[in-house]
C-alpha positions, -999 to +999 in steps of 0.1 A: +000+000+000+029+023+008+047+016-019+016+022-040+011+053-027+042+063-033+045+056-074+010+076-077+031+106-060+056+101-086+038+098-111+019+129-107+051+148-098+064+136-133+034+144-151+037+186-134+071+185-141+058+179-182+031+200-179+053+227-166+087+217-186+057+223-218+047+253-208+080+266-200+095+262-238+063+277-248+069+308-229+106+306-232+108+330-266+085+359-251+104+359-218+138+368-242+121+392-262+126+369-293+088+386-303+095+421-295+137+422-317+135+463-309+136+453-270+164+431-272+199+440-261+224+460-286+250+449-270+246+410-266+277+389-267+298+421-274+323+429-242+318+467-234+335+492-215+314+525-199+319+560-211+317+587-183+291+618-200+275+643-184+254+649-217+235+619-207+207+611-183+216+596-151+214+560-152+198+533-119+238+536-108+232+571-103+260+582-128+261+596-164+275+577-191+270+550-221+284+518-227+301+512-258+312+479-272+348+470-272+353+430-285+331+397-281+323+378-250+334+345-244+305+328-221+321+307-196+319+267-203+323+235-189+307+205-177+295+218-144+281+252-159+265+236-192+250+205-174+249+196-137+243+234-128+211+234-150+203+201-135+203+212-104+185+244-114+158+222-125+156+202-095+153+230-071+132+254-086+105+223-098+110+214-060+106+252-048+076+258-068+057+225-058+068+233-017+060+268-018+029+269-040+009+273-005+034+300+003+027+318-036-012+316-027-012+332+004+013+361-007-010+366-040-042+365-021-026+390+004-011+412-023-051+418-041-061+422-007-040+451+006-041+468-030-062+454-057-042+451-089-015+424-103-002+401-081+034+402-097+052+426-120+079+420-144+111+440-153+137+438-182+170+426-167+203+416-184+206+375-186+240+355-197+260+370-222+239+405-213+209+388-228+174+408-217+154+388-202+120+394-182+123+390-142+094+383-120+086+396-086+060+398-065+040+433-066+050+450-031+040+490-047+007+508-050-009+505-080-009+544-077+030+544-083+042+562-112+051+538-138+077+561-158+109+565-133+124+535-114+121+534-081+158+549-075+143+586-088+112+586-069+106+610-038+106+591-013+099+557-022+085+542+012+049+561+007+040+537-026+052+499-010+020+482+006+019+467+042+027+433+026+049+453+001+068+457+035+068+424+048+078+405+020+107+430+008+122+426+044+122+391+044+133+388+004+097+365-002+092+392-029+120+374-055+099+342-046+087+342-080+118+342-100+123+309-090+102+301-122+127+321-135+151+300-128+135+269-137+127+286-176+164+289-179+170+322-178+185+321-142+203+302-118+202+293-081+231+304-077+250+337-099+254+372-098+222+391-092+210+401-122+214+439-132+186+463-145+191+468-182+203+503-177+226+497-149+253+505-173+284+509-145+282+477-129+276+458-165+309+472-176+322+466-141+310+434-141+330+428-176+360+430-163+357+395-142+333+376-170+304+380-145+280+383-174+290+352-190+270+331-166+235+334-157+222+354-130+212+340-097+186+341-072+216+346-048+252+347-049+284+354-035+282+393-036+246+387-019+256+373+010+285+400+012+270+429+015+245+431-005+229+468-016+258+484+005+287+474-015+298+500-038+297+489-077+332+476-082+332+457-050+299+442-057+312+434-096+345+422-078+326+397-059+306+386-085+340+380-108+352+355-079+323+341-075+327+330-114+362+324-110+356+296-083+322+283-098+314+247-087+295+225-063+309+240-034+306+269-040+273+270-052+267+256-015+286+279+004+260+308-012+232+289-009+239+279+030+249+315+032+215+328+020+191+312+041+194+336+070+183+365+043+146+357+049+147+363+088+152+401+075+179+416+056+189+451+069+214+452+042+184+465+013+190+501+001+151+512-013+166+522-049+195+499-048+229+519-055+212+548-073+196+557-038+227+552-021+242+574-044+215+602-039+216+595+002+256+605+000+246+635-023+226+648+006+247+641+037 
């Protein structure tokens, strides 16, 4: 009878892991912008390098400047990167969205609740090889936000996150969603955080250590660092050795390292480095 009960478990797990495997490469192009080529990244597989310009409109680093390109990039290869780390990725994230399904219907109920309006929102952030790709997060701002400047350039940003906009920011729940993210392939577990697509400085920073040519993580090395108050080239620093000493163990030593980010993590600037930025500004 155990036993029994057991292969109908299974079974059922490996019929949602088709269902959701199908569904996955059906969504795969539109996540990637493969429908929409004017939204896709000039710069992909180029190597760039970022040009200081006060001409230009400040940027979610809170400096003014362009990239330009300046070679190819060589995306970093290797047994453990082009199989057993997407294995893994599979493994977890089908795991994590099966586990914390109660978890996702709570938060979304909750979210409608407090403000009426999409449960999650999406933004363009740069994949592998500086590939855009759409991230997903739980909704944790007023519907009443203004949708034209990031959050970085808004007054005061605190008035427009909801009570459970509070909540789930401190304890990190809002990423929650990018775990199917991660198990659509255009994330990792483990990787450097993946930048907004006009975080110019810290792409080209980034560059320098070949932290673009892997994919992006839910956590990473540089996460459990430090976090929002590392300055750019020590946050693109970290991510380079995290890259440098990819495997296994290290993937565990992040992921063990991570765990204590959803009792609260006092090391989230509202804004990211662009706030930062504007807090040293005013002091």
């Amino acid at each position: 009878m155990f036993w029994t009960i057991v292969g109908i478990i299974l079974l059922c797990l490996l019929g949602l892991l088709a269902v959701l495997g199908l569904i996955a490469v059906i969504l795969k192009p539109s996540s990637v912008y493969s429908n929409k080529p004017e939204q896709k990244n000039p710069f992909e597989g180029k190597k760039v390098i970022f040009v200081e310009d006060e001409n230009d409109k400040e940027n979610a680093d809170g400096v003014r400047g362009h990239l330009e390109a300046a070679g190819d990039s060589q995306p970093r290869r290797g047994l453990y990167i082009s199989f057993w780390k997407r294995v893994l990725d599979i493994i977890l994230s089908f795991g994590g969205l099966v586990i914390l399904s109660p978890v996702f219907l709570f938060l979304s109920l909750w979210i409608i609740f407090d403000d009426p309006g999409p449960v999650l929102f999406t933004q363009k952030r740069l994949g592998r090889n500086k590939q855009f790709f759409k991230l997903h997060k739980f909704r944790s701002m007023k519907m009443s936000t203004p949708h034209d400047k990031p959050t970085h350039m808004l007054d005061n940003p605190q008035q427009y996150i909801t009570r459970a906009g509070r909540f789930i920011r401190k304890h990190s729940l809002d990423e929650l969603p990018q775990i199917w993210d991660i198990f659509i392939g255009n994330m990792s577990v483990i990787g450097p955080r993946p930048g907004l697509w006009n975080q110019d400085l810290l792409t080209s920073e980034r560059d320098r250590y070949g932290a673009n040519d892997v994919k992006p993580g839910l956590t990473g090395w540089a996460q459990i660092n430090g976090r929002d108050e590392l300055e750019i080239p020590v946050k693109a620093k970290l991510d380079g050795d995290y890259v440098k000493n990819i495997g296994f163990k290290m993937d565990c030593k992040c992921f063990l390292g991570s765990i204590g980010v959803f009792k609260g993590d006092k090391s989230v600037v509202e804004g990211g480095t662009g706030e930062m930025k504007k807090k040293e500004k005013r002091e």
